[in-house]
Backbone as CSV, one residue per row, in Angstrom:
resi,resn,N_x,N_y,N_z,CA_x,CA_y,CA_z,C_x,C_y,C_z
1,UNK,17.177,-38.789,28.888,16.780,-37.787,29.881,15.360,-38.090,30.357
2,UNK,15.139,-38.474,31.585,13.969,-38.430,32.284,12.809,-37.224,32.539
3,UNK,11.716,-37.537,32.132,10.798,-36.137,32.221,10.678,-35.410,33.074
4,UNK,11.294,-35.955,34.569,11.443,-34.840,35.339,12.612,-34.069,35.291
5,UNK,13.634,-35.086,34.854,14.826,-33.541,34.582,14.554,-32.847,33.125
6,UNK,13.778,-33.084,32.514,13.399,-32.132,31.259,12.492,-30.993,31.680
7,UNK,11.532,-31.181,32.211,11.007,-30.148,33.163,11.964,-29.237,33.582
8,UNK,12.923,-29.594,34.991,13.456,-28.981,35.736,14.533,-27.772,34.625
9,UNK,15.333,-28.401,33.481,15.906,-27.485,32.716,14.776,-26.760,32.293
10,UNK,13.082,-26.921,31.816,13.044,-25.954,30.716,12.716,-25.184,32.008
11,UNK,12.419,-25.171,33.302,12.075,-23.870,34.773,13.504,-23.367,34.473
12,UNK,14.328,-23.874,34.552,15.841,-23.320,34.605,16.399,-22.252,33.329
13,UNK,15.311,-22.512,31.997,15.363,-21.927,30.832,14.948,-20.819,30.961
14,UNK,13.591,-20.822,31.633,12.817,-19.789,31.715,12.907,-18.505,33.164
15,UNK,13.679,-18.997,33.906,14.404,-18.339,35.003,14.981,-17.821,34.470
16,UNK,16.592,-18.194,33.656,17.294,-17.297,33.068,16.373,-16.290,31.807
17,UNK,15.482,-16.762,30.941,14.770,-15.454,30.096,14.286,-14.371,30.933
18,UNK,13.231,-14.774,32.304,12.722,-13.574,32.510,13.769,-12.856,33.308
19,UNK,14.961,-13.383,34.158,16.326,-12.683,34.604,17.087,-11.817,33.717
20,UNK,17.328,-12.310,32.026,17.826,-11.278,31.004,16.629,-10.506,30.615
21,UNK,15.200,-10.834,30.862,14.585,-9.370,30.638,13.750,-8.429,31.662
22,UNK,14.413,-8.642,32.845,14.337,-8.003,33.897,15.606,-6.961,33.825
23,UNK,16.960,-8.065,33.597,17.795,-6.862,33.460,17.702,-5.519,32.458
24,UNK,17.175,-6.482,31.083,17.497,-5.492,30.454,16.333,-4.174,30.693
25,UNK,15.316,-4.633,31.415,14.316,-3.665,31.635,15.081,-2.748,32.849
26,UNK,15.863,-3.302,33.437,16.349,-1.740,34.459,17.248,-1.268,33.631
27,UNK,18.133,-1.584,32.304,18.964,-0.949,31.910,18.415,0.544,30.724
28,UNK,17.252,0.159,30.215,16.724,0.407,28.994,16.666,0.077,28.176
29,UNK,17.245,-1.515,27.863,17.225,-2.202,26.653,15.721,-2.496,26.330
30,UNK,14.733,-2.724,27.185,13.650,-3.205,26.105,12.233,-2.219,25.981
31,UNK,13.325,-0.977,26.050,12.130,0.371,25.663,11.624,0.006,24.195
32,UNK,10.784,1.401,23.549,10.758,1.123,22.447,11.183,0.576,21.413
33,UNK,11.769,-0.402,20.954,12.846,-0.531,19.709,12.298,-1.314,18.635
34,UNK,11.286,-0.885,18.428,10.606,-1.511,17.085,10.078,-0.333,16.160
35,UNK,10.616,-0.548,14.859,10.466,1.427,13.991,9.096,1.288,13.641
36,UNK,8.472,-0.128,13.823,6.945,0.115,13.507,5.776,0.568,14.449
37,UNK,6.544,0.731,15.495,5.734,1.132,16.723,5.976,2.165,16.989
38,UNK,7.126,2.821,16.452,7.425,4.463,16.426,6.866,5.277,15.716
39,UNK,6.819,4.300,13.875,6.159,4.786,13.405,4.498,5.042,13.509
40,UNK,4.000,3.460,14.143,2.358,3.888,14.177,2.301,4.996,15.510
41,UNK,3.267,5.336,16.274,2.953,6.323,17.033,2.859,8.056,16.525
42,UNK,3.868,7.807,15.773,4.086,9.222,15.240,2.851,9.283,13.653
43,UNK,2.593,8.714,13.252,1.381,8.458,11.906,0.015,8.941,12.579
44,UNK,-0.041,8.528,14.101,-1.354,8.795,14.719,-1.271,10.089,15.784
45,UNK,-0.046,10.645,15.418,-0.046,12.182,16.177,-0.145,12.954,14.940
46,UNK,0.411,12.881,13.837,-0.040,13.535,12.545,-1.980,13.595,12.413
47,UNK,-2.250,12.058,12.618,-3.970,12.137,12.221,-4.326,12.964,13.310
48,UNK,-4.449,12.935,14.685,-4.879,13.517,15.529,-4.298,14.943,15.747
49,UNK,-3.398,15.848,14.811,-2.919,16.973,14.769,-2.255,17.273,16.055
50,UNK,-1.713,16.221,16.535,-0.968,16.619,17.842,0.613,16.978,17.110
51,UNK,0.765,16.818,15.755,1.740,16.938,14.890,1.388,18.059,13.678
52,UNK,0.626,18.890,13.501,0.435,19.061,12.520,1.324,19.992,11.431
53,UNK,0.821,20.226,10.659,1.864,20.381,9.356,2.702,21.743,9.489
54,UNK,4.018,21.761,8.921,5.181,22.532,9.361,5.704,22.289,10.827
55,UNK,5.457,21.247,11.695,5.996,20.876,12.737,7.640,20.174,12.401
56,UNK,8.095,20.838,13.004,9.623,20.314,12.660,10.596,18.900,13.904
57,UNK,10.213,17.777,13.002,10.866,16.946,13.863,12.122,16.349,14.381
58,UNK,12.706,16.440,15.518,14.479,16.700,15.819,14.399,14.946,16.414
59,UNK,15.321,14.136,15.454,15.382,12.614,15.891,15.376,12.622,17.594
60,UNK,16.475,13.477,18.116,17.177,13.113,19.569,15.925,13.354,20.227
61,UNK,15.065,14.365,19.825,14.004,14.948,20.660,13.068,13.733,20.998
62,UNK,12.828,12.969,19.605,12.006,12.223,19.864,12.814,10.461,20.109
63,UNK,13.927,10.438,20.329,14.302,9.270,21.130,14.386,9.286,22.120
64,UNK,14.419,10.622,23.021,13.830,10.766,24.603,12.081,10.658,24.428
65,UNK,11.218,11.394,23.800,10.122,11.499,24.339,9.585,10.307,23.747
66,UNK,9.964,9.520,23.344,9.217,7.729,22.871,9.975,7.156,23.213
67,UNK,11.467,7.589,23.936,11.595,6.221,25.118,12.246,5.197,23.754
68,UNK,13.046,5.674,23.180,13.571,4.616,21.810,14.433,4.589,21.316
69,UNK,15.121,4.248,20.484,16.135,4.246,19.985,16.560,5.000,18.569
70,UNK,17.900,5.354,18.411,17.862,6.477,17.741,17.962,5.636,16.028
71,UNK,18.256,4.483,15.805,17.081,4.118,14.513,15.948,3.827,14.344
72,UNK,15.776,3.427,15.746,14.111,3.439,15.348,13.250,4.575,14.825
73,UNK,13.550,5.636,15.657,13.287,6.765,14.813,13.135,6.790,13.005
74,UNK,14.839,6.638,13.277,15.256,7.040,12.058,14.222,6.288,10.546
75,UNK,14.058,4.889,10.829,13.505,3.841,9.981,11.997,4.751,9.969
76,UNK,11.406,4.946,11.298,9.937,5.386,11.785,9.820,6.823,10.609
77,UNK,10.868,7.525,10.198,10.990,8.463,9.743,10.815,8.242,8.380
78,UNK,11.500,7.612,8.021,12.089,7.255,6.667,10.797,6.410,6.310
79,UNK,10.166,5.595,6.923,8.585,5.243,6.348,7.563,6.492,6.571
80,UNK,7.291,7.698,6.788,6.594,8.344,6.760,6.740,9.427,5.864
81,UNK,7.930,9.344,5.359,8.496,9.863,4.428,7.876,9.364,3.032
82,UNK,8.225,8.019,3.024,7.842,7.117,1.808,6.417,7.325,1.899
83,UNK,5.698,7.599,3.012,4.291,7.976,2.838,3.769,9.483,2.037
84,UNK,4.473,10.157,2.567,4.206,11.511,1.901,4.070,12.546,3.451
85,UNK,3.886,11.801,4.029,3.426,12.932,5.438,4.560,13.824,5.991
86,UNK,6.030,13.157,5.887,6.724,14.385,6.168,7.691,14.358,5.107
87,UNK,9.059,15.448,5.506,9.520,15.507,4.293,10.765,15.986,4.735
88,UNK,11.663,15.059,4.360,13.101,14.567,5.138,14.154,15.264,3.732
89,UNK,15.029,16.361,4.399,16.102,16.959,3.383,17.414,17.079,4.613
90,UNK,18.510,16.646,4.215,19.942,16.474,4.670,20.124,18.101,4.913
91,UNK,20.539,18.446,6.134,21.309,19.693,6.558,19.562,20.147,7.406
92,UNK,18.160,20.040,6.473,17.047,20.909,7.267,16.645,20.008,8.492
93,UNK,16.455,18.692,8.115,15.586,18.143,9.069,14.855,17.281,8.349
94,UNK,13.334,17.030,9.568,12.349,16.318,8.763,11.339,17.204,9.401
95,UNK,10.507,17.505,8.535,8.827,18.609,8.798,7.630,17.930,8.136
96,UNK,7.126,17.818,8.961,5.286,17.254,8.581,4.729,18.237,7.298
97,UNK,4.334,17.936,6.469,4.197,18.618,5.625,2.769,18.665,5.086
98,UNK,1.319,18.020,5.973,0.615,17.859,5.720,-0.710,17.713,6.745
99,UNK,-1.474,19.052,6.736,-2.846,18.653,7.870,-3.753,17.253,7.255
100,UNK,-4.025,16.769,8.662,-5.158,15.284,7.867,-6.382,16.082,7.710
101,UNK,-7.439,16.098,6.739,-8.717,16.206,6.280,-9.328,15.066,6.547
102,UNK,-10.567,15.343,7.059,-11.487,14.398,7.332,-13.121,14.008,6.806
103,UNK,-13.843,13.179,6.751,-14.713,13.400,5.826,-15.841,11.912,6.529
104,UNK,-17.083,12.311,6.510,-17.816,10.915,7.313,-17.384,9.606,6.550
105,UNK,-17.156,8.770,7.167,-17.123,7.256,6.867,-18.086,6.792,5.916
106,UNK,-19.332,6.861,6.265,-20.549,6.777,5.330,-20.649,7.129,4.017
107,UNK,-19.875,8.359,3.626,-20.353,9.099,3.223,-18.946,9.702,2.416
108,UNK,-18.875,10.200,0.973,-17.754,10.760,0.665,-17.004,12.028,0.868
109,UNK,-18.008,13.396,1.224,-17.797,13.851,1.565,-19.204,14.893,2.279
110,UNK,-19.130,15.611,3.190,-20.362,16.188,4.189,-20.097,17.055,5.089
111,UNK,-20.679,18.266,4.659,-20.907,19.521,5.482,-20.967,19.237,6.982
112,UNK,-21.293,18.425,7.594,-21.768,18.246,9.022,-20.439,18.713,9.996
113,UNK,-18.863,18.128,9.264,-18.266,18.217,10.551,-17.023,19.294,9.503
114,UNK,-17.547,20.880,8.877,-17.056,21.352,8.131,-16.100,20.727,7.207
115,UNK,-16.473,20.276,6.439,-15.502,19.542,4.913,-15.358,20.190,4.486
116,UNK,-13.679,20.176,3.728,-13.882,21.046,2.645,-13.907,20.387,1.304
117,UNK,-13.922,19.018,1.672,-13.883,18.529,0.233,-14.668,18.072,-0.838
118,UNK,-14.873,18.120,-1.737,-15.516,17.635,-2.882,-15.774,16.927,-4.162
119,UNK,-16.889,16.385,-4.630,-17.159,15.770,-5.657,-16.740,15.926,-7.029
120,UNK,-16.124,15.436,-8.170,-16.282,15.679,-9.334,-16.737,14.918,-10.319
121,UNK,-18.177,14.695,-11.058,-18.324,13.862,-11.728,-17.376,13.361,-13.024
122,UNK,-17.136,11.808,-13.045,-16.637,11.343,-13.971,-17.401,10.481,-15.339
123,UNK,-18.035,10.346,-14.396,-18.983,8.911,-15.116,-20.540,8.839,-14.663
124,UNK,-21.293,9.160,-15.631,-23.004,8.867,-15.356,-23.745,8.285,-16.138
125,UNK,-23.711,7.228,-16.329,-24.853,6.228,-16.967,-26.088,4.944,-16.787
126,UNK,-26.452,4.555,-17.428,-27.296,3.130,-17.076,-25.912,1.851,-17.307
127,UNK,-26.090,0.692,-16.458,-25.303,-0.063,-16.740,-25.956,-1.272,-16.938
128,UNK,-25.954,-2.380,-17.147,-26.516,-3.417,-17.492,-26.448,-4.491,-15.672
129,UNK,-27.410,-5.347,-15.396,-27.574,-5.850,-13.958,-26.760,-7.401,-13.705
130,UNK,-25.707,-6.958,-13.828,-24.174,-8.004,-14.057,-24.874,-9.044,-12.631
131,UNK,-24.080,-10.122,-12.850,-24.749,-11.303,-12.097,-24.106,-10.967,-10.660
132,UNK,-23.000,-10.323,-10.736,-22.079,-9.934,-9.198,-23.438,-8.189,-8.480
133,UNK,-23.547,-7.377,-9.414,-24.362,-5.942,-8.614,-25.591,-6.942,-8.588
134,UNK,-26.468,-7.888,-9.130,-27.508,-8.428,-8.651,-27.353,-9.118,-7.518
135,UNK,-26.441,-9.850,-7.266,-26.042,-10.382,-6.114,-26.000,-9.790,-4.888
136,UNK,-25.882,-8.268,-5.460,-24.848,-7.354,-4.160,-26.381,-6.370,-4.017
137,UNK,-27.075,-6.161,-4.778,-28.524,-5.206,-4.591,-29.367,-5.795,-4.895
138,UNK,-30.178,-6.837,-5.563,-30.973,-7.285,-5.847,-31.099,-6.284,-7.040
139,UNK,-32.711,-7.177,-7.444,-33.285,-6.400,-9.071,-33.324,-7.195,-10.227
140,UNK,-34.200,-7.018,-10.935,-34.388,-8.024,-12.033,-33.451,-7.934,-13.277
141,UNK,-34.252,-7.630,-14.606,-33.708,-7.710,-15.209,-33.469,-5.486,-16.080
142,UNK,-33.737,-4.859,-15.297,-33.332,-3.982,-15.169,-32.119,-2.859,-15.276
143,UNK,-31.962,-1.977,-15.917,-30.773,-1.354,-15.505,-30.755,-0.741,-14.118
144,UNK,-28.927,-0.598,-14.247,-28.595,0.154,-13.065,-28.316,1.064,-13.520
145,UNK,-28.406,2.219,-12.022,-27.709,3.470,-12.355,-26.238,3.627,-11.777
146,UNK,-25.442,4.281,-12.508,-23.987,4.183,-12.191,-23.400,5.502,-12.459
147,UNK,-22.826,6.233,-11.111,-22.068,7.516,-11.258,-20.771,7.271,-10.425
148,UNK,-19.540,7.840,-10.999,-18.378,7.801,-10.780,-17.841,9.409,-10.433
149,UNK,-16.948,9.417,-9.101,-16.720,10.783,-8.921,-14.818,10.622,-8.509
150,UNK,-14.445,11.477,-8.547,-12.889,12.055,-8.126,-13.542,12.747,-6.441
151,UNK,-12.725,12.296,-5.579,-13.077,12.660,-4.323,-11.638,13.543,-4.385
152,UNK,-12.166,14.913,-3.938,-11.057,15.901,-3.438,-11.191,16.757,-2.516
153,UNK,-9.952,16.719,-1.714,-10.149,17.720,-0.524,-8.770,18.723,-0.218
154,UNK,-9.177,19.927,-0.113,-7.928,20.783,-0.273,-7.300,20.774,-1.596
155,UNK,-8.042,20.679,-2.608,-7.588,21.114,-4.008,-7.181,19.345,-4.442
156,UNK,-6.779,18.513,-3.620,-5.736,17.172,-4.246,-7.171,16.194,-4.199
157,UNK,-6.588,15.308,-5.004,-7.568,14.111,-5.627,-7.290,13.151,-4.431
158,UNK,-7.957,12.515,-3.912,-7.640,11.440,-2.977,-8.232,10.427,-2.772
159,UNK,-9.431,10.472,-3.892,-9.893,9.211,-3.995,-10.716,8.881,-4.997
160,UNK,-11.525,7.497,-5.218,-12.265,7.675,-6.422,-13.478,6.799,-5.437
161,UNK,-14.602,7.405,-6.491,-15.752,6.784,-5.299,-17.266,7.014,-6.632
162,UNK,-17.581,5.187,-6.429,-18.555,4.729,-7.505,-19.897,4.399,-6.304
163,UNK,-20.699,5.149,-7.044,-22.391,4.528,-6.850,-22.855,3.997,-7.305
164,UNK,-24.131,2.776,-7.010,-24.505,1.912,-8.052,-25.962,1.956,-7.246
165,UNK,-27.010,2.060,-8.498,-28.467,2.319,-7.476,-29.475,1.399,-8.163
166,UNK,-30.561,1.177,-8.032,-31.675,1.388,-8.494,-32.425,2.270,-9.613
167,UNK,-32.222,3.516,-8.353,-33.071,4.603,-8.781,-31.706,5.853,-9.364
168,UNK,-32.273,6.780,-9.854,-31.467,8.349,-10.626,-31.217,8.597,-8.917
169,UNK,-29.866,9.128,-9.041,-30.297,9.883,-7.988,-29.438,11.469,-8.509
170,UNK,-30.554,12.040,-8.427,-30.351,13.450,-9.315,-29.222,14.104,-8.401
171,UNK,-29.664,14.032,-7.295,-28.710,15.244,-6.480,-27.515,15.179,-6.218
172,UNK,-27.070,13.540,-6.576,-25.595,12.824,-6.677,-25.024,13.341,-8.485
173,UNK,-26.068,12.775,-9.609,-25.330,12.589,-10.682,-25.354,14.755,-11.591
174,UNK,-24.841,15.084,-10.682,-24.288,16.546,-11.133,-22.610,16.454,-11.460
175,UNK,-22.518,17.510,-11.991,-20.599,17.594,-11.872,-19.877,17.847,-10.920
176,UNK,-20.472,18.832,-9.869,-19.786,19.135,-8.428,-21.313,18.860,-7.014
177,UNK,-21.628,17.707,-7.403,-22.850,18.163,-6.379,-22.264,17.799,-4.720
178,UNK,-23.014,18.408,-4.043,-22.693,18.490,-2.889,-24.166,18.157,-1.652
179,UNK,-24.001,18.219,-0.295,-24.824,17.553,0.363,-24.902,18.800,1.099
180,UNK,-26.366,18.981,1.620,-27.260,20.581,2.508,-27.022,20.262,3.832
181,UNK,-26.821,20.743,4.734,-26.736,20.779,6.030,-27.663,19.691,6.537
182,UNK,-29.075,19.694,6.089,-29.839,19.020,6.434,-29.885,17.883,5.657
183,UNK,-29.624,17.234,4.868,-29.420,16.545,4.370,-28.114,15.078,5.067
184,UNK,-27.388,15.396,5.833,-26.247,14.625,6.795,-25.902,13.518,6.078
185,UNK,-26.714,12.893,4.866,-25.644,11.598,4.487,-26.453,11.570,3.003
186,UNK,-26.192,11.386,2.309,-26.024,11.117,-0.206,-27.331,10.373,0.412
187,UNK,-27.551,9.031,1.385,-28.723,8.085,1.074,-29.716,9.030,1.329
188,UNK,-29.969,9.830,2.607,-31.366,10.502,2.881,-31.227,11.772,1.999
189,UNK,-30.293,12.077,1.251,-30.390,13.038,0.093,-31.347,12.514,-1.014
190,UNK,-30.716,11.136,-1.437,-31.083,10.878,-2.778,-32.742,9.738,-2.619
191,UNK,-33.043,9.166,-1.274,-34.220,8.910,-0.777,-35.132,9.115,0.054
192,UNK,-34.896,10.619,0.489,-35.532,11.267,1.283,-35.666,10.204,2.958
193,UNK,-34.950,9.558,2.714,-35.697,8.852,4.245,-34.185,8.200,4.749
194,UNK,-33.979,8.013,5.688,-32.648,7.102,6.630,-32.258,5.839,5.831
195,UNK,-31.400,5.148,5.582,-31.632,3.547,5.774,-31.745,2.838,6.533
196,UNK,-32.034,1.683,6.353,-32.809,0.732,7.347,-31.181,0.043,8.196
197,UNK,-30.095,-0.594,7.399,-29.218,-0.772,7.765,-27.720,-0.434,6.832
198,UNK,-26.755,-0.483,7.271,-25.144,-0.122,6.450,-24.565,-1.367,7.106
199,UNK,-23.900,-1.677,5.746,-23.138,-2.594,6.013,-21.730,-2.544,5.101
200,UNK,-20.836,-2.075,5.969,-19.056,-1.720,5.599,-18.330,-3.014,5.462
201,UNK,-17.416,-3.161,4.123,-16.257,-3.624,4.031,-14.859,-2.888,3.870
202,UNK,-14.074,-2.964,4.554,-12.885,-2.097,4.419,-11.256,-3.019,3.712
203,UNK,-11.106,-3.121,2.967,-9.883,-4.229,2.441,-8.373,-3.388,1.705
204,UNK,-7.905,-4.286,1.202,-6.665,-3.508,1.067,-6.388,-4.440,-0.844
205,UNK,-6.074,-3.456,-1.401,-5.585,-3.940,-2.747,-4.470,-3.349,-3.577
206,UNK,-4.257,-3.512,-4.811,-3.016,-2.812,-5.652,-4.083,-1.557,-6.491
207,UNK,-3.392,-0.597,-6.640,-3.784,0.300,-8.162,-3.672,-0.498,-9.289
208,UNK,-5.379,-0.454,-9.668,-4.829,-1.049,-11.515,-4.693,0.462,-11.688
209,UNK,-4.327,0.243,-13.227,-3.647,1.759,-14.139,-4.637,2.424,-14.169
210,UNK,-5.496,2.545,-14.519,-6.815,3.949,-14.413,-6.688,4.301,-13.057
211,UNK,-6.743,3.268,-11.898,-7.262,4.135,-10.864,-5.878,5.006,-10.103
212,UNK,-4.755,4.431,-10.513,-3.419,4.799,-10.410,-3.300,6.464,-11.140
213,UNK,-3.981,6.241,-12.186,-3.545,7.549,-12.642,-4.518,8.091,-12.488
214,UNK,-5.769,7.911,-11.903,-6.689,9.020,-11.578,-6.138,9.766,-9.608
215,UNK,-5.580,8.902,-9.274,-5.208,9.040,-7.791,-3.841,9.906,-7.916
216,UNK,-2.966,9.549,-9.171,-1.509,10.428,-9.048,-0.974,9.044,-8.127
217,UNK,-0.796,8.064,-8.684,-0.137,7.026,-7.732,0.554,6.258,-8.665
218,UNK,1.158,5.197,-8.307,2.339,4.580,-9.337,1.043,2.999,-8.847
219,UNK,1.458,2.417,-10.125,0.241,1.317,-10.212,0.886,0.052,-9.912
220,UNK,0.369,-0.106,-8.805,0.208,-1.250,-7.675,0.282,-0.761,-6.396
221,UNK,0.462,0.469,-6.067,0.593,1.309,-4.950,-0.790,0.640,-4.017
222,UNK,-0.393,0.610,-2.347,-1.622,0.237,-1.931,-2.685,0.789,-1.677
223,UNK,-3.965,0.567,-1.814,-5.332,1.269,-1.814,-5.985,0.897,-0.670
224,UNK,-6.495,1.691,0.007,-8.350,0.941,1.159,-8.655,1.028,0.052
225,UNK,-9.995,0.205,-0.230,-11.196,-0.163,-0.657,-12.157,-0.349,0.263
226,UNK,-12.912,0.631,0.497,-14.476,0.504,1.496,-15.562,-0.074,0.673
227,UNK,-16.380,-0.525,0.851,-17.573,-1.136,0.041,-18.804,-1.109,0.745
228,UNK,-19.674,0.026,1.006,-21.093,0.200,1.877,-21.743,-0.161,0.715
229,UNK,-22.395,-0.825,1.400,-23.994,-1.580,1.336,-25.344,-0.899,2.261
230,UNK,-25.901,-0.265,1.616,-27.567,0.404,2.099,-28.481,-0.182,1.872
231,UNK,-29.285,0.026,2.878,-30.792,-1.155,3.178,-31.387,-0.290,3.324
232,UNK,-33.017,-0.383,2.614,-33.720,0.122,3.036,-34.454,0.126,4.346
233,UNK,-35.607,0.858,5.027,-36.637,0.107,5.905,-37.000,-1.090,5.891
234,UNK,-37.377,-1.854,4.570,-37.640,-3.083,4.569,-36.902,-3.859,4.674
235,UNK,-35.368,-3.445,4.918,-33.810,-4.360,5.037,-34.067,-4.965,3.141
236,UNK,-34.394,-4.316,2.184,-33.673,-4.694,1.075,-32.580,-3.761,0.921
237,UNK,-31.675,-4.546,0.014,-30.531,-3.840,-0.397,-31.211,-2.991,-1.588
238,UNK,-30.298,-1.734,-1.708,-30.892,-0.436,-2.648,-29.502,0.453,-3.061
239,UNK,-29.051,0.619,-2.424,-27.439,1.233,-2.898,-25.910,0.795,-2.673
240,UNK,-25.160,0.765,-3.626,-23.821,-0.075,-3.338,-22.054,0.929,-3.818
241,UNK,-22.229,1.118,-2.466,-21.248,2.616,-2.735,-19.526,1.886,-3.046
242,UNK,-18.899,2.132,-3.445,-17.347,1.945,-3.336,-16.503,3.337,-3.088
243,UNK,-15.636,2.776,-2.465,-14.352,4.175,-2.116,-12.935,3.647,-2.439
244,UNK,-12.268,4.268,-3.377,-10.400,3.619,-3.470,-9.727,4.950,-2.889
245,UNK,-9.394,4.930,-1.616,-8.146,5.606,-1.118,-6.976,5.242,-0.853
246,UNK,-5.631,6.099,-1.322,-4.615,5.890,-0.638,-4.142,5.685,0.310
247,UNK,-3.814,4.303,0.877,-3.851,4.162,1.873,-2.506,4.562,2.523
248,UNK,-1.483,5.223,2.085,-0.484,5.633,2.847,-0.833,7.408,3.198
249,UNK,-2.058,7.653,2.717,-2.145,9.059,3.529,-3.990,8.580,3.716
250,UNK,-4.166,8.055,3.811,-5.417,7.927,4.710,-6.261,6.323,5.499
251,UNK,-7.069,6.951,6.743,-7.247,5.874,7.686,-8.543,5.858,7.433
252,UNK,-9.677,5.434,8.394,-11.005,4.927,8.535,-11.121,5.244,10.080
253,UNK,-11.641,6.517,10.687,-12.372,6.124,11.683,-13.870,6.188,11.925
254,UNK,-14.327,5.184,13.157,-15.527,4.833,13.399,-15.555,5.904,14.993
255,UNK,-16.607,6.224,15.132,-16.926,7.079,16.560,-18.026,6.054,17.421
256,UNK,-17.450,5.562,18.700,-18.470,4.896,19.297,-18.545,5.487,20.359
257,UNK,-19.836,5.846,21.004,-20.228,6.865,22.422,-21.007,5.735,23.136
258,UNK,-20.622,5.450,24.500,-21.545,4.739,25.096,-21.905,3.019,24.578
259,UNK,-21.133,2.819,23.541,-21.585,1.381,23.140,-22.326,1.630,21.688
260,UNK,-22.417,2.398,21.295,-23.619,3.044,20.477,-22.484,3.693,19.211
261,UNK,-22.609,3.091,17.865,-22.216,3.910,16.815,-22.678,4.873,16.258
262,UNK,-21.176,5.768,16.368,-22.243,7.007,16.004,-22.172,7.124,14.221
263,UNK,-23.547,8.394,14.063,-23.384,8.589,12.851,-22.229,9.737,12.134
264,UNK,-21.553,10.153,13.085,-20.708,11.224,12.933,-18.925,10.988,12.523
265,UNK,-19.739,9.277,12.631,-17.653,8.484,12.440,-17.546,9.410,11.131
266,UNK,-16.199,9.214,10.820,-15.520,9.938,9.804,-14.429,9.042,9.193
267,UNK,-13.790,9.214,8.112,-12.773,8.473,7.401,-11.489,9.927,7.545
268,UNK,-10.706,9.623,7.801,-9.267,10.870,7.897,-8.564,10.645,6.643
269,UNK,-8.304,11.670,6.188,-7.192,11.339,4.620,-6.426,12.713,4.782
270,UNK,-5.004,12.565,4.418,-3.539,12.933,4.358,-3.733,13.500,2.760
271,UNK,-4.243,14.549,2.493,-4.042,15.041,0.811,-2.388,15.013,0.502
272,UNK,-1.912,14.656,-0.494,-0.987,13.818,-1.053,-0.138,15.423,-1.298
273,UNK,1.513,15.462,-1.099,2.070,16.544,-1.332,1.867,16.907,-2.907
């Protein structure tokens, strides 16, 4: 076969593809039909409470108003289910069974954008300056300080969240401490002054068994893991926060206005039925 008739078939190939998906676009074949696109649609009307809890969802209803197909739904369902967010029984239906709580990104939990959730101390001690937290904060040969809390909101546990400092920071290592209006974020609590810079990692891992059974999760279940890093004014590193949430009832958002991050982003979490 000569390269110009190899050409001419693959134009002739590609005539007939976009002709079968032209048709099928006037018929309705290539509406929605992927359950993961149903589902991230319907997961992000739950976060944004355009769904919120005791909303009762009717499949047919929503294979007209997403334009989809009636398994896609169904699958879209049946993973949000396995999430915890709604709650699928033969003869009732399926009903959202859960408002999202929200809480700053920065920060574990904060009065600023009414929270209701809160701290519980687990763990408060000196720790020894392991060659990985020297790496990650600087510091000699020094201890660290290390407090461990149960993050809860609406009564349920939803996360676990470790500090690692320098310095005491008194107003963190209580049993239920909490953050003052004026106060807006744990760093200008516990150093009276802003930081200089934050620097977020957000990743995805398994439950080992402690953190499995401190979460109420089956161990390997998937987790976010956030990891902020605080700088001072002088851009040294000074605090090294961690967060393990469930990641099938909670997201990460960032708020950007104008180009400009704000300090008001928030993390959204799904308290667990």
């Amino acid at each position: 076969m000569t390269r110009a008739n190899a050409g001419r078939l693959r134009a002739v190939d590609d005539e007939a593809v976009a002709a079968l998906l032209s048709e099928r676009l006037r018929k309705g074949h290539a509406l929605q039909q992927s359950p993961r696109r149903v589902y991230s649609l319907l997961r992000s009307a739950i976060r944004t409470g355009e769904l919120p809890a005791h909303t009762r969802l009717d499949e047919a209803d929503l294979v007209v108003e997403l334009k989809t197909s009636r398994n896609a739904v169904r699958l879209a369902l049946q993973q949000l289910d396995a999430d915890g967010l709604v709650d699928r029984r033969p003869g009732l239906g399926t009903v959202v069974v859960s408002q999202i709580q929200s809480f700053p990104v920065f920060e574990c939990v904060g009065p600023a954008i009414g929270v209701t959730g809160a701290l519980l101390l687990l763990e408060n001690q000196r720790i020894p300056p392991t060659p990985y937290l020297s790496s990650r904060i600087g510091g000699g040969s020094e201890p660290l300080h290390m407090s461990e809390f149960l993050v809860r909101v609406g009564g349920q546990t939803v996360g676990v969240f470790s500090r690692y400092g320098h310095e005491r920071a008194e107003a963190l290592e209580q049993d239920r401490p909490f953050l003052k209006p004026g106060d807006l974020s744990w760093y200008r609590r516990i150093h009276g002054s802003a930081p200089g810079d934050i620097r977020v990692v957000i990743e995805a891992t398994g439950a080992d068994a402690r953190t499995a059974r401190l979460l109420g999760v089956e161990e390997g279940s998937p987790l976010l893991v956030r990891e902020t890093l605080y700088f001072d004014q002088n851009h040294d590193p000074v605090e090294l926060h961690s967060t393990y949430l469930d990641s099938r009832r909670a997201s990460l958002l960032a708020v950007v206005t104008d180009g400009e991050l704000q300090h008001d982003a928030v993390a959204q979490v799904i308290p667990p039925r």
